[in-house]
Backbone as JSON Lines, residues from 0, in Angstrom:
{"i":0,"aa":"X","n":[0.84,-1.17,0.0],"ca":[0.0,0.0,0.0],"c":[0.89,1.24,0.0]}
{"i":1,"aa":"X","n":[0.21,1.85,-1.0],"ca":[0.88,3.17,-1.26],"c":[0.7,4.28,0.35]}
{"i":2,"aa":"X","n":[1.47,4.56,1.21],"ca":[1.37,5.88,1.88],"c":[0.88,7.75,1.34]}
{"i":3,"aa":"X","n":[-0.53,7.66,1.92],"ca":[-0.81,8.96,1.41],"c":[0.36,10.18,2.15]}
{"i":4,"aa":"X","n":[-0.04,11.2,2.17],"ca":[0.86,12.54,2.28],"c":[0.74,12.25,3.97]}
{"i":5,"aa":"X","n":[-0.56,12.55,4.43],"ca":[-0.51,12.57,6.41],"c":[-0.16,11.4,6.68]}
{"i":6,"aa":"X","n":[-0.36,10.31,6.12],"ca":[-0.14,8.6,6.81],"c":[1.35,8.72,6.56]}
{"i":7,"aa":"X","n":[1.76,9.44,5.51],"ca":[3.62,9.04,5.53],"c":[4.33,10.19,6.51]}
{"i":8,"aa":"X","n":[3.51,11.24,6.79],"ca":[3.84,12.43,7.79],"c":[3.9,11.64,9.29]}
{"i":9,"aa":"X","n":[2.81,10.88,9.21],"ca":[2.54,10.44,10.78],"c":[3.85,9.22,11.01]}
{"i":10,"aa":"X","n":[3.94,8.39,9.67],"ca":[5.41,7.34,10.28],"c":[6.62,8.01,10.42]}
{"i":11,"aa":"X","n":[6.54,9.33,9.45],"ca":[8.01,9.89,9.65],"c":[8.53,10.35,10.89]}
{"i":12,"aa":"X","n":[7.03,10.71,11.88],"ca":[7.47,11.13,13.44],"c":[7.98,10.5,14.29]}
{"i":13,"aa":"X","n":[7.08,8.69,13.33],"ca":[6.9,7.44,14.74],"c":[8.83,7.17,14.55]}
{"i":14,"aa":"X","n":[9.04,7.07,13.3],"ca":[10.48,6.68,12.9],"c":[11.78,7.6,13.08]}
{"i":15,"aa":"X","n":[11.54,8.86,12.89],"ca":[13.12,9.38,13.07],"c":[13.46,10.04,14.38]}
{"i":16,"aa":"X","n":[14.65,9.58,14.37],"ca":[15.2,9.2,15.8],"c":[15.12,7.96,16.73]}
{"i":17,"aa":"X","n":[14.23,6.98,15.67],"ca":[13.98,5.53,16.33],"c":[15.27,5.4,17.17]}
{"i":18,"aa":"X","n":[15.31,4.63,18.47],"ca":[16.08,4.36,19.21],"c":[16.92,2.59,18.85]}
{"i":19,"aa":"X","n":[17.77,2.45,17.91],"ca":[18.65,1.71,17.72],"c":[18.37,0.4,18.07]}
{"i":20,"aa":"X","n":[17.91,0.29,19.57],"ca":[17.32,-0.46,20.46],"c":[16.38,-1.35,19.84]}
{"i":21,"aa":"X","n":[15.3,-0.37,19.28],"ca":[14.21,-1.1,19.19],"c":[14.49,-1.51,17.89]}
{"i":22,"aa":"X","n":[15.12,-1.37,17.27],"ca":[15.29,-2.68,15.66],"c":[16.0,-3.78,15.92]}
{"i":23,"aa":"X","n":[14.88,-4.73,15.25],"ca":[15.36,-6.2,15.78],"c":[15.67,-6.6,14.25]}
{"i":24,"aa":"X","n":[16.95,-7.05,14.07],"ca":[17.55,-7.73,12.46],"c":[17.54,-9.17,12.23]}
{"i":25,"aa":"X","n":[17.08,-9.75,11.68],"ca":[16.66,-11.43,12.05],"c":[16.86,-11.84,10.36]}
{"i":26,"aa":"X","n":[17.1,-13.14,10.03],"ca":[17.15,-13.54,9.04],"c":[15.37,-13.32,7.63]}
{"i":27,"aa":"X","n":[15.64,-12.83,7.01],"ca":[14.53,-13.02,6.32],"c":[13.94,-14.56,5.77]}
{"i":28,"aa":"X","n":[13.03,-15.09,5.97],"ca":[12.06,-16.19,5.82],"c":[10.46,-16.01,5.24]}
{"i":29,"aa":"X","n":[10.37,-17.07,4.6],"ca":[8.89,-17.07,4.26],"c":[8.01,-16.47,5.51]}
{"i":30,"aa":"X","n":[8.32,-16.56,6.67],"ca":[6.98,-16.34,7.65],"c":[7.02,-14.9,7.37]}
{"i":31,"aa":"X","n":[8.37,-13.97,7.06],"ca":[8.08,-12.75,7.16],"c":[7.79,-12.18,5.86]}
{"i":32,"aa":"X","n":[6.91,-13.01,4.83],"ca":[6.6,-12.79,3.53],"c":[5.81,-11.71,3.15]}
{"i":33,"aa":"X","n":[4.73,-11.01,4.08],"ca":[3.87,-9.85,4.24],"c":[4.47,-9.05,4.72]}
{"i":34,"aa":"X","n":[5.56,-8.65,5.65],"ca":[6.6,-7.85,6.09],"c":[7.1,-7.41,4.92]}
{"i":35,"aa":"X","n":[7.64,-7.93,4.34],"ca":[8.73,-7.86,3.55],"c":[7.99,-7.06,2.2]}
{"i":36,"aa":"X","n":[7.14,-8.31,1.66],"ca":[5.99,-6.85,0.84],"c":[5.8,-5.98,0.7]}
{"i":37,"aa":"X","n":[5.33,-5.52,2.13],"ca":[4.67,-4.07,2.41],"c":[5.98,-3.04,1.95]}
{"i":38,"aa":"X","n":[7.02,-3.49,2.9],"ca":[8.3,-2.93,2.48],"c":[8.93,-2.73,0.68]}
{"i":39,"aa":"X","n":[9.0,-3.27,0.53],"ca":[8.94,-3.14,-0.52],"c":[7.98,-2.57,-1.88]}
{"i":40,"aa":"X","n":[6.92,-2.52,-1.5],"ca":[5.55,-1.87,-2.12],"c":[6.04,-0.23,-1.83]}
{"i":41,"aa":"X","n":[7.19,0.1,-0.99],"ca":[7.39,1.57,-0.74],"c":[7.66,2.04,-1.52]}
{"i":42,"aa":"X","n":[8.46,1.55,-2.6],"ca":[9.64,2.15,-3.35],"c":[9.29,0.91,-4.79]}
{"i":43,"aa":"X","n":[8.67,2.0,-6.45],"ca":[8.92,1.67,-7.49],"c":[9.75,0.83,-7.86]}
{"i":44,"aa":"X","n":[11.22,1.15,-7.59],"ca":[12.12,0.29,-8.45],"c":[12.35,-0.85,-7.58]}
{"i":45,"aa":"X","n":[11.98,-0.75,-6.24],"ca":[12.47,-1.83,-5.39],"c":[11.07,-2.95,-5.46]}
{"i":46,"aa":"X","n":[10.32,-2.53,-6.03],"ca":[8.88,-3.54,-5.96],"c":[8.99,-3.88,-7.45]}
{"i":47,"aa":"X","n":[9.68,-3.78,-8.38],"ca":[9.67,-3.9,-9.68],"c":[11.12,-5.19,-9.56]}
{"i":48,"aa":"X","n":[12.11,-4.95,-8.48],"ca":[13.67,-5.41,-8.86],"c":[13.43,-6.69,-7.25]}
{"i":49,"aa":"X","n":[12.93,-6.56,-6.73],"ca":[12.48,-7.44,-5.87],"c":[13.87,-7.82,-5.14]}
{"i":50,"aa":"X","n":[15.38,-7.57,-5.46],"ca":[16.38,-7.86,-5.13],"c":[16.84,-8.93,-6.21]}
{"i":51,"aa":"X","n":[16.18,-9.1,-7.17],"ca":[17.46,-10.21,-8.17],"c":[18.45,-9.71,-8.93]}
{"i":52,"aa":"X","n":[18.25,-8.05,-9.14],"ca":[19.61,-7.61,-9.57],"c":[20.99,-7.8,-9.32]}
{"i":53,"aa":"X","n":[21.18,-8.51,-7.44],"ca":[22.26,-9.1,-7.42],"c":[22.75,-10.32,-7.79]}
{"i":54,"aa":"X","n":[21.8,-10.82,-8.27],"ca":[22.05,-12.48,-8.56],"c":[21.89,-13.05,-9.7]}
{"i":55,"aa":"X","n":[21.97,-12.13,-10.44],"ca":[21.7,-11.82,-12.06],"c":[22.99,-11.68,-12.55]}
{"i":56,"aa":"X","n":[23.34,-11.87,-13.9],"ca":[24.82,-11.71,-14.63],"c":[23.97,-9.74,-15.14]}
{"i":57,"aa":"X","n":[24.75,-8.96,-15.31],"ca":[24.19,-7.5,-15.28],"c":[23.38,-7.59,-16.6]}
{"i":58,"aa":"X","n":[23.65,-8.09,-17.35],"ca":[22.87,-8.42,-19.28],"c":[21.46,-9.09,-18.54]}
{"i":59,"aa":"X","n":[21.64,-9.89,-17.96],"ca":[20.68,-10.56,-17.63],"c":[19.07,-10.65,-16.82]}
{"i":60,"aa":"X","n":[19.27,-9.14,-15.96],"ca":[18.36,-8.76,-15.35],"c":[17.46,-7.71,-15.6]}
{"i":61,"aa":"X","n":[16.04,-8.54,-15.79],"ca":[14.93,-7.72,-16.27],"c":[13.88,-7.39,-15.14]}
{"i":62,"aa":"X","n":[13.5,-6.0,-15.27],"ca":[12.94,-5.39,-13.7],"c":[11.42,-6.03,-14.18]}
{"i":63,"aa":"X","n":[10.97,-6.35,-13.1],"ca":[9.47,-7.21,-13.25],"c":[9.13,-7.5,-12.41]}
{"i":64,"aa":"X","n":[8.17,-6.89,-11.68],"ca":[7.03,-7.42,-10.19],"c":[6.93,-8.41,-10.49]}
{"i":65,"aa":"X","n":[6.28,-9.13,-11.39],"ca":[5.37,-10.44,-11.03],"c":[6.61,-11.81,-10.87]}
{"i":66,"aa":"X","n":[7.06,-11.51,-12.01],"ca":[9.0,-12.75,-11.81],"c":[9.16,-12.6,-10.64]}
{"i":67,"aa":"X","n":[10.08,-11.04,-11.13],"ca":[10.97,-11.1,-9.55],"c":[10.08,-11.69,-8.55]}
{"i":68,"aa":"X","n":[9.48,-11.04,-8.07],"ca":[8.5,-10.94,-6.89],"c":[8.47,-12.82,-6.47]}
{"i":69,"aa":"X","n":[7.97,-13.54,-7.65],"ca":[8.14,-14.99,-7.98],"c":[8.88,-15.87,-7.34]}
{"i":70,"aa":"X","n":[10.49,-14.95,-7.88],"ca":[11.77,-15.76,-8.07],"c":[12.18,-15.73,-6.44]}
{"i":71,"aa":"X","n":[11.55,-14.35,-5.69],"ca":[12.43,-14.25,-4.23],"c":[11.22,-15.44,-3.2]}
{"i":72,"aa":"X","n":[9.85,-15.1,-3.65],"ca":[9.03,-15.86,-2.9],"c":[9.6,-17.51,-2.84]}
{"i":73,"aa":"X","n":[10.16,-17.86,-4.16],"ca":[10.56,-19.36,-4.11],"c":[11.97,-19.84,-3.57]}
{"i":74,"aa":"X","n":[12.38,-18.29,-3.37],"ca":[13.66,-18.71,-2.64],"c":[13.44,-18.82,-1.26]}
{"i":75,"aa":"X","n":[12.76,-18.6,-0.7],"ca":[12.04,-17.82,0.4],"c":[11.58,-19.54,0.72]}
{"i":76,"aa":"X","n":[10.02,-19.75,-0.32],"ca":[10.35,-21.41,0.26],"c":[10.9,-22.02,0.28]}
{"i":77,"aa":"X","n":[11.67,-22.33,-0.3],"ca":[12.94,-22.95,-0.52],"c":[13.68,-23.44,0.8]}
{"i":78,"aa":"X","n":[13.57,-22.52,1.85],"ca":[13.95,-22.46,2.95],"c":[15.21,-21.71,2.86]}
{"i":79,"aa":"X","n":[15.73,-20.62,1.81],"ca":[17.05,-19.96,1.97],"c":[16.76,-18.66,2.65]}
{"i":80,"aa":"X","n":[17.66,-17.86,3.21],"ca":[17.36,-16.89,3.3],"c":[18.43,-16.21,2.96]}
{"i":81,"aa":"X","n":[18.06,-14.8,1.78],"ca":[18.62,-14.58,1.24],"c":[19.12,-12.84,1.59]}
{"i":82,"aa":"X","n":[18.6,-12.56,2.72],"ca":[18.86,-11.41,3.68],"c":[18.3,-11.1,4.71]}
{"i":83,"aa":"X","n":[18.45,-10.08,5.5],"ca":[17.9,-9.5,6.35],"c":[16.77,-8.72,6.5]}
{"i":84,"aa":"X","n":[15.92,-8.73,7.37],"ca":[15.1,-7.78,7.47],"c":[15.39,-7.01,8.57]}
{"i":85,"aa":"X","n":[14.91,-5.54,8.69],"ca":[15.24,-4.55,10.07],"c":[13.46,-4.82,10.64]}
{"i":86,"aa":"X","n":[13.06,-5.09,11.93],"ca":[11.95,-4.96,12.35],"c":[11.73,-3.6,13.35]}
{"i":87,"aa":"X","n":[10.76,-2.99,13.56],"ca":[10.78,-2.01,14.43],"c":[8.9,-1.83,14.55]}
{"i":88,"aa":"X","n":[8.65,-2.13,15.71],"ca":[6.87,-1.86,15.98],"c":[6.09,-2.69,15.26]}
{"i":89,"aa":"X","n":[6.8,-4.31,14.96],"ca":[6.05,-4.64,14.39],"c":[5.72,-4.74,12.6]}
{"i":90,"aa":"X","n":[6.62,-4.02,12.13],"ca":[6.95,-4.2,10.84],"c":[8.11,-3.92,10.26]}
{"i":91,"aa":"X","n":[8.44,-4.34,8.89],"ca":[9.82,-4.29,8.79],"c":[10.45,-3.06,8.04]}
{"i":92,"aa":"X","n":[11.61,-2.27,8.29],"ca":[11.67,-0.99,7.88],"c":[13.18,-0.67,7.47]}
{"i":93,"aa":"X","n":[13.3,-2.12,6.99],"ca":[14.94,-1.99,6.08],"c":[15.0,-3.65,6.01]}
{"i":94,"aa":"X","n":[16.1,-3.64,4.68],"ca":[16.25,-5.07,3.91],"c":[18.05,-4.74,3.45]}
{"i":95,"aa":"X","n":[18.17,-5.77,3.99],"ca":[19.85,-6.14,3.09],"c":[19.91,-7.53,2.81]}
{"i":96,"aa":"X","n":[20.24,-7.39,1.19],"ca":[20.62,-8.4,0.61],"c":[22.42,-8.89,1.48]}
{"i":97,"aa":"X","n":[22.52,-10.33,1.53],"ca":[23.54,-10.46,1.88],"c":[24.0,-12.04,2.03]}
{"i":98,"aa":"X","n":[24.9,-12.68,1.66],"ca":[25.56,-13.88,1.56],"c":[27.04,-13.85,0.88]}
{"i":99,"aa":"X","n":[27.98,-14.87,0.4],"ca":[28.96,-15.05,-0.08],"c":[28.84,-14.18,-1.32]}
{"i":100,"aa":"X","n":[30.44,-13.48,-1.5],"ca":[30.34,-13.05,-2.72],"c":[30.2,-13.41,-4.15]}
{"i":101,"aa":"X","n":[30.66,-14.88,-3.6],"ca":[30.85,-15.73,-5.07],"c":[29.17,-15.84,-6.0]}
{"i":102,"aa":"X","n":[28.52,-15.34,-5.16],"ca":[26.77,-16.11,-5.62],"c":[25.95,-14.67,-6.29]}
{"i":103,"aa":"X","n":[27.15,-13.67,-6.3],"ca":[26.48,-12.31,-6.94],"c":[27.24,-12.29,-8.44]}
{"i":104,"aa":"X","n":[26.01,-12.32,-9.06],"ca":[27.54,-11.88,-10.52],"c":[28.03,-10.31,-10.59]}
{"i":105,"aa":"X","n":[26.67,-9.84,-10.15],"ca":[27.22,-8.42,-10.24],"c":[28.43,-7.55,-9.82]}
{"i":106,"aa":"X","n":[29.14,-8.49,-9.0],"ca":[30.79,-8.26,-8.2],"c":[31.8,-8.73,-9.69]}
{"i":107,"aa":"X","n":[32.67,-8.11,-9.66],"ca":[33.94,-8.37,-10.87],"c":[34.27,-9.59,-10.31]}
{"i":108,"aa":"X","n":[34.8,-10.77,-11.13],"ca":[35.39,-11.74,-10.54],"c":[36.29,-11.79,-9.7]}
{"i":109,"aa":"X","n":[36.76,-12.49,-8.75],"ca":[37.87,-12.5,-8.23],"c":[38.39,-13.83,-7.68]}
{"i":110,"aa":"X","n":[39.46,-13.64,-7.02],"ca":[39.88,-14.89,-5.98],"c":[39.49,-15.0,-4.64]}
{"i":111,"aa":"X","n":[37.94,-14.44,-4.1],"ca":[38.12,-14.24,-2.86],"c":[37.19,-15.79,-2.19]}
{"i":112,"aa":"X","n":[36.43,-16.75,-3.36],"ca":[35.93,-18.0,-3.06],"c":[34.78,-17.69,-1.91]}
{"i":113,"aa":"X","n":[34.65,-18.88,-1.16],"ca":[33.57,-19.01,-0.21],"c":[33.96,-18.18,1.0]}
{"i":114,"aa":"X","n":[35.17,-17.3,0.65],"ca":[35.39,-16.65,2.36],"c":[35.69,-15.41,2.34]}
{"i":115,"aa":"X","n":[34.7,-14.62,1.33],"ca":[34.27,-13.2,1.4],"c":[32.9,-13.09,1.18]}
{"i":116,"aa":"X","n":[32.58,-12.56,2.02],"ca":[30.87,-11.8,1.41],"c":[30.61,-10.57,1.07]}
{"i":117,"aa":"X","n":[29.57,-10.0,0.89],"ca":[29.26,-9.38,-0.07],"c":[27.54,-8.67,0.66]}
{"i":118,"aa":"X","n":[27.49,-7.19,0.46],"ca":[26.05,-6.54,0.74],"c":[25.94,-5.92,-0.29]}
{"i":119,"aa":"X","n":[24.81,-6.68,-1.29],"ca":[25.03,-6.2,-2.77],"c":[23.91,-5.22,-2.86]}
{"i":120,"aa":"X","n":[23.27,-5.25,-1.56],"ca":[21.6,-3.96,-1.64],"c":[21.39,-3.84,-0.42]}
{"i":121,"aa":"X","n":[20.99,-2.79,0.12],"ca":[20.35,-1.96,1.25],"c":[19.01,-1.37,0.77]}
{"i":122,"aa":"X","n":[17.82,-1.4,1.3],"ca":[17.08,-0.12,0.97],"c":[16.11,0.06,2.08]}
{"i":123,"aa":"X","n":[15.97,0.84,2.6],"ca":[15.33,1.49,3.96],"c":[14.06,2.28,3.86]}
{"i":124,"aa":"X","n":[13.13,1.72,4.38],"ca":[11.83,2.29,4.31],"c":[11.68,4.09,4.5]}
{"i":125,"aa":"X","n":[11.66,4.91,3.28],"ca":[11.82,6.17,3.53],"c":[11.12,7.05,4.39]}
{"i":126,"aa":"X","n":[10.16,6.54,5.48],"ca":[9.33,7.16,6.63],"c":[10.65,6.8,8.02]}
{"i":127,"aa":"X","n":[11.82,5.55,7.95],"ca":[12.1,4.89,9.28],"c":[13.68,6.23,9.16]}
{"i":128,"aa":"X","n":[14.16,6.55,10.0],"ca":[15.73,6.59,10.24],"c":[16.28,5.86,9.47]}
{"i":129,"aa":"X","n":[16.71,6.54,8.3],"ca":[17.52,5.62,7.51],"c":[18.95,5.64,7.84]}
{"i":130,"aa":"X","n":[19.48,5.77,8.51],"ca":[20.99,5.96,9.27],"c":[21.02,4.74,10.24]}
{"i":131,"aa":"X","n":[20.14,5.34,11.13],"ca":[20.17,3.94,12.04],"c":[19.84,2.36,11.85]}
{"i":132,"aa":"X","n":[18.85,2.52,10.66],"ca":[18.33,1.29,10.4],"c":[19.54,0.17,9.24]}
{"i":133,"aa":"X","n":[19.96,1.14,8.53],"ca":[21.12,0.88,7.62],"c":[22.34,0.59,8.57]}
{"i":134,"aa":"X","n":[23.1,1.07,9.61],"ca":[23.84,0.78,10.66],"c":[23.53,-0.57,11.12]}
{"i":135,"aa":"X","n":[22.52,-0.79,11.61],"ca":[22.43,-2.09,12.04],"c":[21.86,-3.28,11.34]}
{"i":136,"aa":"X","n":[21.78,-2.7,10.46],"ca":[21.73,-4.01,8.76],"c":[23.33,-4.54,8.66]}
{"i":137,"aa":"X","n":[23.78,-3.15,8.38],"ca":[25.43,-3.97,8.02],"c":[25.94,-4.22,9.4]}
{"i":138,"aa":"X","n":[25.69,-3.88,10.83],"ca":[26.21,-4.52,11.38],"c":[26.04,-5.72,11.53]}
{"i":139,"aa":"X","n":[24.81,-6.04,11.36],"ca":[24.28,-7.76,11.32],"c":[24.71,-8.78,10.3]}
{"i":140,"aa":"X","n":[24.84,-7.79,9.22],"ca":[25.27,-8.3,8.04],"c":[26.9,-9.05,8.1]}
{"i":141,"aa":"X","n":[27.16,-7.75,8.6],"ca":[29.11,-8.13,8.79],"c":[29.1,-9.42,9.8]}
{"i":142,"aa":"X","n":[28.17,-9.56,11.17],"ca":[28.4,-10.59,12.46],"c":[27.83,-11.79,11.39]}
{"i":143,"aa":"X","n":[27.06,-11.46,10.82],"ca":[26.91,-12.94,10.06],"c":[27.77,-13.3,9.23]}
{"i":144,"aa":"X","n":[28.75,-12.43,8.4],"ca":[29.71,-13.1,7.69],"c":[31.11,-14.06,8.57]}
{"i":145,"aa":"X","n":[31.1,-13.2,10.03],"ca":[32.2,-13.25,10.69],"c":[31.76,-14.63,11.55]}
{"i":146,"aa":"X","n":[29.85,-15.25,11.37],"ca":[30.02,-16.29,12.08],"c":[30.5,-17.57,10.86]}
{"i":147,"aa":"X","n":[30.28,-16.89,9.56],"ca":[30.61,-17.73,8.79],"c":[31.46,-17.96,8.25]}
{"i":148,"aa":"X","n":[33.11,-17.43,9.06],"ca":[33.99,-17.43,9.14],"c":[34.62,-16.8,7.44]}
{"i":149,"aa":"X","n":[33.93,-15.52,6.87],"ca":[34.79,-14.72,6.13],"c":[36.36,-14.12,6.5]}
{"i":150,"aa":"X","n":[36.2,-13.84,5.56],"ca":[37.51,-13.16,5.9],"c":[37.39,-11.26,5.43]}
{"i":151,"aa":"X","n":[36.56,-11.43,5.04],"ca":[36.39,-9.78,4.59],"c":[34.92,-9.87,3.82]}
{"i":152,"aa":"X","n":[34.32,-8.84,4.2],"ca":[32.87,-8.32,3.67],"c":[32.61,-6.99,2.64]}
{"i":153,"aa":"X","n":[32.37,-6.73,1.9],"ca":[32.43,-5.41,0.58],"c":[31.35,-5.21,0.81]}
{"i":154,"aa":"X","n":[30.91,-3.92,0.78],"ca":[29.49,-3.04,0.53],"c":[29.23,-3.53,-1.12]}
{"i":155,"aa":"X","n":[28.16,-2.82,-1.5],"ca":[27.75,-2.98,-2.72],"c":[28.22,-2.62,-3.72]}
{"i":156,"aa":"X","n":[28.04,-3.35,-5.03],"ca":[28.95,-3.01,-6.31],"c":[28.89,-2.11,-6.89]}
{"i":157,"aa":"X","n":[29.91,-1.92,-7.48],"ca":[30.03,-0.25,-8.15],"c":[29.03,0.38,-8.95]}
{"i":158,"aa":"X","n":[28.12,-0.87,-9.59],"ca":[27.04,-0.13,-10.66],"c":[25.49,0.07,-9.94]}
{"i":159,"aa":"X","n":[25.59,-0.1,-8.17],"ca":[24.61,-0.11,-7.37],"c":[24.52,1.28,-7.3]}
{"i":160,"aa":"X","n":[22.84,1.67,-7.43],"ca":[22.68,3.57,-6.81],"c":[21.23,3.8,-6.37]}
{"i":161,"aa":"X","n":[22.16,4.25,-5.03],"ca":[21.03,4.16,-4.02],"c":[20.61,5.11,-4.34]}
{"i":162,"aa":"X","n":[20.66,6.12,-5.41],"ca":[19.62,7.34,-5.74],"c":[20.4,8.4,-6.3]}
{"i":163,"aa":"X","n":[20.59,10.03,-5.65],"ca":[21.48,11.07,-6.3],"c":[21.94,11.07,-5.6]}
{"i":164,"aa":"X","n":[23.17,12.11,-5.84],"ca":[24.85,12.23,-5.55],"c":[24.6,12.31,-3.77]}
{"i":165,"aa":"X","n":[23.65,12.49,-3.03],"ca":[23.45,13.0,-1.92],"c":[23.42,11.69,-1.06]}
{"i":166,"aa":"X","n":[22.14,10.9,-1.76],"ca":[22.26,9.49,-1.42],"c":[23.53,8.6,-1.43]}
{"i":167,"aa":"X","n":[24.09,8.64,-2.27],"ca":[25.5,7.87,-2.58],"c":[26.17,8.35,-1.56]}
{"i":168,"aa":"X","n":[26.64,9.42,-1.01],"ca":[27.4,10.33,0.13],"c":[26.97,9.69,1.04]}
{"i":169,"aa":"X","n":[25.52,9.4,1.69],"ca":[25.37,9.1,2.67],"c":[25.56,7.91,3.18]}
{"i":170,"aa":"X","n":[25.15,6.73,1.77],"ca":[25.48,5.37,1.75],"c":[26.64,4.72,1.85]}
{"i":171,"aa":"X","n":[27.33,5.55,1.8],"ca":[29.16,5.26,1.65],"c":[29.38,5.97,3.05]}
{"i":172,"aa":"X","n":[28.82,6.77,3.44],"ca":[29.46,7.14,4.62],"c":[29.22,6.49,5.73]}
{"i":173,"aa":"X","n":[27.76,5.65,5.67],"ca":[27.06,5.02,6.86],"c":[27.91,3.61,6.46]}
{"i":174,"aa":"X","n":[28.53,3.38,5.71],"ca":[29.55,1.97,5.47],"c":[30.85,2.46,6.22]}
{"i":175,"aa":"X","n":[31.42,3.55,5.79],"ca":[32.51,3.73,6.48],"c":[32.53,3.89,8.01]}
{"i":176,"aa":"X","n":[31.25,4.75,8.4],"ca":[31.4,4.37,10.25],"c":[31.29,3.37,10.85]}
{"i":177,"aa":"X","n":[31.01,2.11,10.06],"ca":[30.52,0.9,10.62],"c":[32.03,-0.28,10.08]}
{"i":178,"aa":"X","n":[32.96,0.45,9.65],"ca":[34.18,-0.3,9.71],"c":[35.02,-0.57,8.41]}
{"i":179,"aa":"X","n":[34.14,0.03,7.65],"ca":[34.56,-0.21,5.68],"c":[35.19,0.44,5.74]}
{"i":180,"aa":"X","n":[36.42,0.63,4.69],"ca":[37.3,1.37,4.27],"c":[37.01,1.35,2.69]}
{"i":181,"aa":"X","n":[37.61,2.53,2.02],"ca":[37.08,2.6,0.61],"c":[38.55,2.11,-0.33]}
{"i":182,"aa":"X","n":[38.03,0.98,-0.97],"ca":[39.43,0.41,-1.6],"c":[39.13,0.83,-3.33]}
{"i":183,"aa":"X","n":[38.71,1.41,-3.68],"ca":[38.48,1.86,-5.23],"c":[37.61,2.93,-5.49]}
{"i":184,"aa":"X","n":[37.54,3.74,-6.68],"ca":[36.54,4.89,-6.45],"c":[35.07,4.07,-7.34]}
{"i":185,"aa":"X","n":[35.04,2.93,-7.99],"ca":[33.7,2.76,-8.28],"c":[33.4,3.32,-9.38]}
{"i":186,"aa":"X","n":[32.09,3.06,-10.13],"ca":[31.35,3.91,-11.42],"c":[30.56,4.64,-10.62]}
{"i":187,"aa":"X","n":[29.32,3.96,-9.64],"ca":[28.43,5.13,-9.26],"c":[28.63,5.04,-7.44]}
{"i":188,"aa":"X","n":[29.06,4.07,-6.89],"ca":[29.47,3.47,-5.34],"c":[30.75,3.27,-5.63]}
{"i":189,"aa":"X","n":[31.76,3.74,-4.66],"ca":[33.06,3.75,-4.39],"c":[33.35,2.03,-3.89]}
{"i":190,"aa":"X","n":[33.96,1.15,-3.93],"ca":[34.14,-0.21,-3.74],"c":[34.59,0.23,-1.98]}
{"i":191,"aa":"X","n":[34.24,-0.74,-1.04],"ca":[34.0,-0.18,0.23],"c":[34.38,-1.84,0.21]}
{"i":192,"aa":"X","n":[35.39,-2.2,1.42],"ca":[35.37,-3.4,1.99],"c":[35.7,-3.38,3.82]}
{"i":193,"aa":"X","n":[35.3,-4.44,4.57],"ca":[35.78,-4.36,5.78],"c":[36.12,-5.64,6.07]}
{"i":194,"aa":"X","n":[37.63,-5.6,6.52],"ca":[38.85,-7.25,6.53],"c":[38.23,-7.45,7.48]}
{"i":195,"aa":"X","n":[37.45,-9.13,7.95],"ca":[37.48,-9.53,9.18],"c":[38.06,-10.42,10.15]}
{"i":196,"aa":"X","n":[39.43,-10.69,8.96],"ca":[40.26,-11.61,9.84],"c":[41.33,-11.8,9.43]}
């Protein structure tokens, strides 16, 4: 459901400055299949791209509600989970894509195998604190690579854009306080990695 003008006025009060506290980051699963929806129903390109742009060869990915939408629900049964959700009051108000890097094509090849990962998407419900909620995505993101014994985790790939030049600033910067360092300048995202061992 689309947010009218006062209904998106009234979450923007409930949400900024949310207290850190209250977002709970948990693996995404089929049970949280209406969560995850709604979230996504916020934002055009993100209800159109459903998140397979990372798991796509870049030629290969065509934006489409009804597929996409399809392709994540069956991953979903499947029993994988293929990111995070941010919860706060009861619904969910940020998503990061996140697993091994090897399983994104959208990353340049490399040698880094099963023991680097990879946060190939963020996108944050635009009524919640998007600072805070993005903070504790990649922090969850990073403790899950580090239980899965990576060795280093990269923000998202260079042809990822979280919007205009303002957005990109902020997205790169909320990576760097949380432990990334910027190892390349990128096409539209600067290549951002954080060593974890």
């Amino acid at each position: 459901m689309t947010l009218g003008c006062e209904e998106c006025a009234r979450d923007r009060e409930r949400f900024v400055g949310i207290d850190e506290a209250a977002i709970e980051v948990v693996p995404a699963t089929i049970e949280h299949w209406d969560l995850l929806a709604a979230l996504f129903a916020g934002s055009k390109g993100v209800n159109t791209c459903w998140c397979m742009w990372p798991l796509r060869p870049p030629t290969a990915h065509q934006p489409g509600h009804d597929n996409n939408k399809a392709a994540m629900r069956s991953r979903l049964l499947d029993g994988e989970s293929p990111g995070l959700l941010a919860l706060s009051e009861e619904r969910a108000v940020g998503w990061c894509a996140c697993g091994p890097r090897h399983i994104y094509p959208q990353y340049e090849s490399g040698n880094e195998g099963t023991t680097s990962w990879a946060i190939p998407c963020i996108y944050i419900d635009p009524a919640a604190d998007r600072k805070a909620v993005a903070g504790a995505l990649i922090r969850a993101a990073t403790e899950l690579a580090v239980r899965n014994v990576a060795h280093a985790i990269e923000g998202p790939p260079p042809w990822w854009l979280p919007g205009d030049a303002k957005a990109i600033a902020v997205a790169t910067a909320t990576f760097l306080e949380n432990g990334f360092t910027q190892i390349g300048p990128g096409a539209r995202m600067p290549e951002l990695r954080r060593v974890l061992a």
